[in-house]
GUNUMAR-189100 format. One record per residue: x, y, z of N, C-alpha, C, O, CB in turn. Coordinates in steps of 0.001 Angstrom, whole numbers, plus 524288, in hexadecimal, padded with zeros to 5 digits. Each point is the difference from the previous one (the first is absolute). Glycine has a CB too. Layout:
N
XYZXYZXYZXYZXYZ/...
***
This chain:
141
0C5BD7EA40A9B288027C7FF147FAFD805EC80070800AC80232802BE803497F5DC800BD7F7DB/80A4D7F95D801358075E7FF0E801157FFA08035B7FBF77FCC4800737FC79807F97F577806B9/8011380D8A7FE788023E803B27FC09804D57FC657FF24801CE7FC67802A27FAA180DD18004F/8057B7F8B27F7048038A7FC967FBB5805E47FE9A8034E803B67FD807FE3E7F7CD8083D7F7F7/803F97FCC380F25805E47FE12802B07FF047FA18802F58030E7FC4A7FFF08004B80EB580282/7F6587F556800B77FEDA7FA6280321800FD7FD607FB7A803837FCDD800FA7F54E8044D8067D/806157FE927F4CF7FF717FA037FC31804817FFC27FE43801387FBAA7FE517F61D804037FE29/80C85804538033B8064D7FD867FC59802F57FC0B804DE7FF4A7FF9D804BD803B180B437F451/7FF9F7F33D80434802857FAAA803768059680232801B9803A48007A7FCE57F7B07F6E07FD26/804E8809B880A68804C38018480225804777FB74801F77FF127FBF48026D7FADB80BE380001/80AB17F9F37FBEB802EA7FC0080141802A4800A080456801A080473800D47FEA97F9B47F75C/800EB7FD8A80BDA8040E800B4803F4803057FC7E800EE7FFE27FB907FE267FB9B809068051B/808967FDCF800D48051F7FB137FF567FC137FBB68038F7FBA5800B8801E7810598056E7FE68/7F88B7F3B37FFB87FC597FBBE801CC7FFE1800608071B7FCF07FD7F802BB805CB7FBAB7F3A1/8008A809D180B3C7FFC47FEE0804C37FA38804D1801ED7FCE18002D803A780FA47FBCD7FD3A/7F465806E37FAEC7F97280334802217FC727FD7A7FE707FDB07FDD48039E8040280A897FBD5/7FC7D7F6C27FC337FBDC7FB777FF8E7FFB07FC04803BC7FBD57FF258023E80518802177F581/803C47FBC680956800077FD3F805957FBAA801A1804397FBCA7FDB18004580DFF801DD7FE2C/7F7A6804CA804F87FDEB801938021E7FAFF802627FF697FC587FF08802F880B157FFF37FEB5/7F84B8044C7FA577FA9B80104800527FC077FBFF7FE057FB688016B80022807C28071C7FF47/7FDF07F2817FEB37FCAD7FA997FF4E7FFF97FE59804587FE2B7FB907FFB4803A8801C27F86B/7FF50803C780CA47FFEA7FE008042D7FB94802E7803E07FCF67FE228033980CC57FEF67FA89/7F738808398008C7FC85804D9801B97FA327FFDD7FDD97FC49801AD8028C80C34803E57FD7B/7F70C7F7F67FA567FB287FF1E7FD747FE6E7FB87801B67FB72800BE7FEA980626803D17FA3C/7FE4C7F7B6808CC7FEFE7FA8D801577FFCE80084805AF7FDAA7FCA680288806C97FEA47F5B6/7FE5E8099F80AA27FDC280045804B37F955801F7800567FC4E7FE4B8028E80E0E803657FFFD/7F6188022B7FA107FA81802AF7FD3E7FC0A7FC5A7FDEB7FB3D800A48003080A15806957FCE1/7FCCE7F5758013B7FA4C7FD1F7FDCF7FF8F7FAC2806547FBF37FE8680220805EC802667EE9E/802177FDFA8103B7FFBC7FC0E8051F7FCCB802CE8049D7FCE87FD79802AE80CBE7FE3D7FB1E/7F743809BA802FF7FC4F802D38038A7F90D800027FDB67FBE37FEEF8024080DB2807978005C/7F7A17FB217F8377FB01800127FE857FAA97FAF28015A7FBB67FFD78022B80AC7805CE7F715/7FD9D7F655803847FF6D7F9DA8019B7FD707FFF48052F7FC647FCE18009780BF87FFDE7FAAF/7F90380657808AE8009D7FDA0805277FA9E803DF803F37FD9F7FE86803E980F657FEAB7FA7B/7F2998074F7FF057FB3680427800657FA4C7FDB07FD1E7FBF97FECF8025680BBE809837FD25/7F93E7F7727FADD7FACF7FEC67FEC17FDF97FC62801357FBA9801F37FF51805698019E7FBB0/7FDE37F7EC806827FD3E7FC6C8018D7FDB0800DE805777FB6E7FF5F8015C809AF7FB8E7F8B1/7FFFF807068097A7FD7280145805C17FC4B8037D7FF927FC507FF2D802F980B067FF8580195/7F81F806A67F78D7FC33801DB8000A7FBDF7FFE97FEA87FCA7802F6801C6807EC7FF047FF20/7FA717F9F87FAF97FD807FDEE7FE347FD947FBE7803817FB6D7FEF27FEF5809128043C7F9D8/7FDE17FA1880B7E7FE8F7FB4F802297FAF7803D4806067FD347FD26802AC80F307FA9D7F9A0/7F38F80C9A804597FE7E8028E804938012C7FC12803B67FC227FDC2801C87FD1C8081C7FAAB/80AC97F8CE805127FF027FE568048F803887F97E7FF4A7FD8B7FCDD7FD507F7DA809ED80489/80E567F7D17FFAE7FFB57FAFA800E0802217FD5980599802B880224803577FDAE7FE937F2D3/7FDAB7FA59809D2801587FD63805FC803947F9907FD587FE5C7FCB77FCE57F61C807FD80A7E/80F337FB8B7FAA0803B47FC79800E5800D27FC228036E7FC2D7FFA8802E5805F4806167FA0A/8004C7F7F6803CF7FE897FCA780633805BB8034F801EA7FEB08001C804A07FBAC7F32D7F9CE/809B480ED5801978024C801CC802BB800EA8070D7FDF4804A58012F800627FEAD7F3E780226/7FA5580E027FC207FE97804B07FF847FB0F801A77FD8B7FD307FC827FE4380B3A803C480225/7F6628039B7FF437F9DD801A77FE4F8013E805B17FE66803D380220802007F5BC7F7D380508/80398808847F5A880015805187FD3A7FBB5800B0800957FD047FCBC7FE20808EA803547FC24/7F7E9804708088D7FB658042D801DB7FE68804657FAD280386801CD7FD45800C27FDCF80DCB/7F734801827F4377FF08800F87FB0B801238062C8025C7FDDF80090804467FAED7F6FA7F656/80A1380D318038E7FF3D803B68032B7FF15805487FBE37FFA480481801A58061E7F65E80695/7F9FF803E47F3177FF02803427FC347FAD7801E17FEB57FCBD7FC7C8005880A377FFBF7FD43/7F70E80885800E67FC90800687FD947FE287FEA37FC0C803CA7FE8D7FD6C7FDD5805268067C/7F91B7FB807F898801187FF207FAB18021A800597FCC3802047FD427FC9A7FAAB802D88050A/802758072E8005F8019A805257FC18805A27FF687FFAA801F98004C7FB9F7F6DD806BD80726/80B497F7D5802DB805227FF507FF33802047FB837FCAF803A3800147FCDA7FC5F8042680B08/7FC677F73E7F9AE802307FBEB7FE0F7FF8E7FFB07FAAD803707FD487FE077FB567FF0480972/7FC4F806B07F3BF800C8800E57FAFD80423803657FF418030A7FE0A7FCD47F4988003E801A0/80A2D806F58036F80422801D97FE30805477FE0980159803D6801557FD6D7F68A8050080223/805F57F63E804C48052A7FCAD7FF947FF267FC957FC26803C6800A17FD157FEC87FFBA80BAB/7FA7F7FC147F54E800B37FCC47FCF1800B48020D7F900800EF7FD017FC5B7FA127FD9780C23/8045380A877F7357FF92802967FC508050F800CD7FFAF802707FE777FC267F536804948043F/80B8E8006980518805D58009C7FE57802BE7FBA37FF528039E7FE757FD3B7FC9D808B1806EB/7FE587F8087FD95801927F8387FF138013E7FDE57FB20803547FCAA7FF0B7F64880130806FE/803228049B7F6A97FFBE7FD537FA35804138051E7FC4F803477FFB37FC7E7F0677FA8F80479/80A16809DF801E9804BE805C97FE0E8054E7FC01801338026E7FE637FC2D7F83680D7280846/8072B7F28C80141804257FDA9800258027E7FD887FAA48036A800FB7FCC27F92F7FE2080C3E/7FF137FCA67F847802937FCAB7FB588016C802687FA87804187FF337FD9D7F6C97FA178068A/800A880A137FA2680177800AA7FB6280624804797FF58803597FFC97FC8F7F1037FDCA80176/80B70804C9804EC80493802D28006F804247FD208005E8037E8015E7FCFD7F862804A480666/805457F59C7FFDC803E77FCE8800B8801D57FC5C7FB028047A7FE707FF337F83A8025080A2D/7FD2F7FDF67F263801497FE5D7FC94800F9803A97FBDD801857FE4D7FBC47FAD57FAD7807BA/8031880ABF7FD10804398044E7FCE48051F7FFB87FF86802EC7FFB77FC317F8058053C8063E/805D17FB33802D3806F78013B801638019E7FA8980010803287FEFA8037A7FD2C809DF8032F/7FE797F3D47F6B98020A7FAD2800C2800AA7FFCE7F9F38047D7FF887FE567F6F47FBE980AF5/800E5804DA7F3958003C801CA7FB8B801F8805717FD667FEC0801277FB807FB6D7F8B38064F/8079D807FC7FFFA8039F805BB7FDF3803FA7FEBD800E4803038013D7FC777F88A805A880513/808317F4F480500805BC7FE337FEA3800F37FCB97FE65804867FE947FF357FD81804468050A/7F8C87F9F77FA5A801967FA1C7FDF6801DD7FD8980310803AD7FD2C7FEBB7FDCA804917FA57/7FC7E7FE6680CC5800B67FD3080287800567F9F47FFF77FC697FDA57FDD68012F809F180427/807437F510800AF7FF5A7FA167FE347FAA67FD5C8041D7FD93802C18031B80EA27FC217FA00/7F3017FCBE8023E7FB957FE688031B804907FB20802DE8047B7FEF17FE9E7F068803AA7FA6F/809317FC128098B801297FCE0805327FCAB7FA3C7FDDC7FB627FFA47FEB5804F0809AD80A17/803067F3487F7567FDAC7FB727FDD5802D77FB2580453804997FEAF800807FA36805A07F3FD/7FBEC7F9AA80E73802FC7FCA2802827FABE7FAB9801907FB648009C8013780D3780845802CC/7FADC7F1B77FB397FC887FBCC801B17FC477FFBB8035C800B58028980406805197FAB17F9F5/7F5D880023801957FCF18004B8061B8031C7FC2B802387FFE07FFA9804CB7F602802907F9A4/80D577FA537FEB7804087FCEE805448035E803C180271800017FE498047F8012B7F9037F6EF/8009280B1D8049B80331803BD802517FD168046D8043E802A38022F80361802D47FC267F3AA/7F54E802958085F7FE0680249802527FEB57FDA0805B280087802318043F7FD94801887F328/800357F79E8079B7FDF47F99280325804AD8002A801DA8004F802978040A7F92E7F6BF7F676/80ACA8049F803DF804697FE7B803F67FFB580351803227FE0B7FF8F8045F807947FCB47F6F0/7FD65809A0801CA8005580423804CF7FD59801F1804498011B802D8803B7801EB7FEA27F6AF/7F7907FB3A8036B7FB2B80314804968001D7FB35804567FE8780155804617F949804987F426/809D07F467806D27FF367FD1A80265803DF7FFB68022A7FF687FECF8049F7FB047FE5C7F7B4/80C87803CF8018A803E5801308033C7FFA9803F0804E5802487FF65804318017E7FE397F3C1/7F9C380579807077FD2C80435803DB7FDE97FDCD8046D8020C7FFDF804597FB868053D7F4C9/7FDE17F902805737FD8A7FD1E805378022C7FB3C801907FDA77FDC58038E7FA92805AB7FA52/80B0A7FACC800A5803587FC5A8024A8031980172803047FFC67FDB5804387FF7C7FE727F607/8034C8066B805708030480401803357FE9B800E7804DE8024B7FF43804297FF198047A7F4EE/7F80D7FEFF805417FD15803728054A7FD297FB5D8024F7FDA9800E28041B80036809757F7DE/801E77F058801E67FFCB7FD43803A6801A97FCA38033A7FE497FDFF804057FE86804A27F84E/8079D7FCFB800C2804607FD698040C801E380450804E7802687FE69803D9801AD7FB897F35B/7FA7380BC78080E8024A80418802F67FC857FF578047B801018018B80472802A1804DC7F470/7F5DD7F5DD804E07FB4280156804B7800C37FB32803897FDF97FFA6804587FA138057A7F5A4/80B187F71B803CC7FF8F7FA42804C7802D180163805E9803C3802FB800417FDB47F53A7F708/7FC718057B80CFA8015480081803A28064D8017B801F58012980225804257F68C7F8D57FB17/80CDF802D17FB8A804EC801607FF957FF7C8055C7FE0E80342802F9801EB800677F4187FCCE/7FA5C80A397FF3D8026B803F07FD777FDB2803DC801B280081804187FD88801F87F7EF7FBAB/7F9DF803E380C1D7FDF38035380266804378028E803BD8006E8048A801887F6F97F6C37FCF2/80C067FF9A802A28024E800EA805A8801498066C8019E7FF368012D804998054F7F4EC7FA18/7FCBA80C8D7FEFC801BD8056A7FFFA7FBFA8041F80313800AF804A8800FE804017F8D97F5F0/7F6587FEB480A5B7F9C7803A180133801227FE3D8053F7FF308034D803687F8617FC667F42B/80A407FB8B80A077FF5A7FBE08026A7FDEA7FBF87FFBF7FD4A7FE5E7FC61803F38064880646/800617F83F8033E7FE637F9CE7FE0D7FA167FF50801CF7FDDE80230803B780C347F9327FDB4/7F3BA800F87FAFA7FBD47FD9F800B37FDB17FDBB8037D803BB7FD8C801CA7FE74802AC7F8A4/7F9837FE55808B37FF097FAF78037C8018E7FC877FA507FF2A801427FB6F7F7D08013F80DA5/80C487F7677F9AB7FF907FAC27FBE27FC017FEF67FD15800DF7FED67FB6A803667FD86809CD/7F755803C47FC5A7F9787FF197FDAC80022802EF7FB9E7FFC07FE9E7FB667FABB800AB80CDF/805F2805077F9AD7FDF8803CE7FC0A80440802017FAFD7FEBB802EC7FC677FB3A8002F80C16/80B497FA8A7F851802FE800007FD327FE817FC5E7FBF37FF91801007FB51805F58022B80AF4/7F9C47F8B07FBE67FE8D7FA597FC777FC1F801657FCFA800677FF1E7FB4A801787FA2380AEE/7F96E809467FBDD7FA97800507FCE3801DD805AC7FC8D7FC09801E77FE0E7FB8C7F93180A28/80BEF807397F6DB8006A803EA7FE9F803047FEC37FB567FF69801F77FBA67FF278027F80C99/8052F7F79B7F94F802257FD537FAE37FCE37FBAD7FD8B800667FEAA7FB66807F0803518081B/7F4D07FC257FFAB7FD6B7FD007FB0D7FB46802397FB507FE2C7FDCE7FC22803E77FB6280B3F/7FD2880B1A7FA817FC0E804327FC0E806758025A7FCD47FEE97FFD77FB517F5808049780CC1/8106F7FD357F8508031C8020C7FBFB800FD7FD0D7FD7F80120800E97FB6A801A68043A807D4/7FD337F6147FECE803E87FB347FC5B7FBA67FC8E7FCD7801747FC987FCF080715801C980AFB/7F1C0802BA7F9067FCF57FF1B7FC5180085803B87FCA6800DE7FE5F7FB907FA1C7FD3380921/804CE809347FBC77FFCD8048D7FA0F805427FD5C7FC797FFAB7FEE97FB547FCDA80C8180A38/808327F3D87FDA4805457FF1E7FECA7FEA37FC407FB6B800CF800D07FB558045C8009E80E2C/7F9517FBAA7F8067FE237FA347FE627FC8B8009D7FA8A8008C7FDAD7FBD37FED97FEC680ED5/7FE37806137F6527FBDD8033F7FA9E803AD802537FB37800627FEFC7FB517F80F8052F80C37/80A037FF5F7FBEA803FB801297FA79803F57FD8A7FE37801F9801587FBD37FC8780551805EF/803867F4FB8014B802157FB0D7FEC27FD217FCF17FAE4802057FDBB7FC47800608020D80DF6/7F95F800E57F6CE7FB487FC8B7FB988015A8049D7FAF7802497FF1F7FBDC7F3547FC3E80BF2/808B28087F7F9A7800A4803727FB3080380800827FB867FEAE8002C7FB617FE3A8031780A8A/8097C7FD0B7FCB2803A57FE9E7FEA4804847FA187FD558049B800CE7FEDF7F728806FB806BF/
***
């Protein structure tokens, strides 16, 4: 049960709200990022895999604090009046695809050079699998 101080609305200057909306949205983005894996026991990826390594018993009381999380977080988000974060899924898309554009122009046989050089062959076949993805988010965009 909340006593009469959790529920009054506290005010703070904007550069603390700043931050601690950043601190709450880290909180619910972690949360985001826990419940499903635990929920999923187990998943396989084609380039990583998650091993189920919990007990039942653990995995109900994590998923329990889990939900304590949230609701606590939606306390204190609601007691500073925290602002919310409002942003396009175009903006999300660009940035995520600016990203891997990046990391894949960093993976072509140029932009390896720093590991060293390639046999020719395998440079070629190495760029023609980046510069197809390249090519993909070319389409996307």
């Amino acid at each position: 049960m909340l006593d009469a101080r959790m529920k009054t609305i506290i005010r703070l200057p904007s550069n603390h709200q700043r931050i601690l909306s950043v601190t709450a949205k880290t909180v619910e983005e972690t949360a985001d990022e826990l419940e499903p894996l635990l929920r999923a026991r187990g998943i396989e990826r084609l380039m990583s895999a998650v091993k189920t390594s919990f007990s039942e018993k653990k995995r109900e009381r994590l998923l329990s604090k889990i939900a304590d999380l949230r609701k606590a977080n939606e306390e204190l988000v609601h007691a500073f009046q925290l602002p919310r974060s409002v942003v396009g899924e175009e903006q999300i898309v660009s940035a995520a695809l600016v990203n891997l554009w990046t990391i894949l122009i960093d993976s072509t046989a140029k932009g390896m050079k720093g590991y060293g050089q390639l046999e020719p062959g395998v440079a070629v076949d190495l760029d023609m699998h980046v510069h197809r993805l390249l090519a993909i988010i070319d389409e996307i965009t």
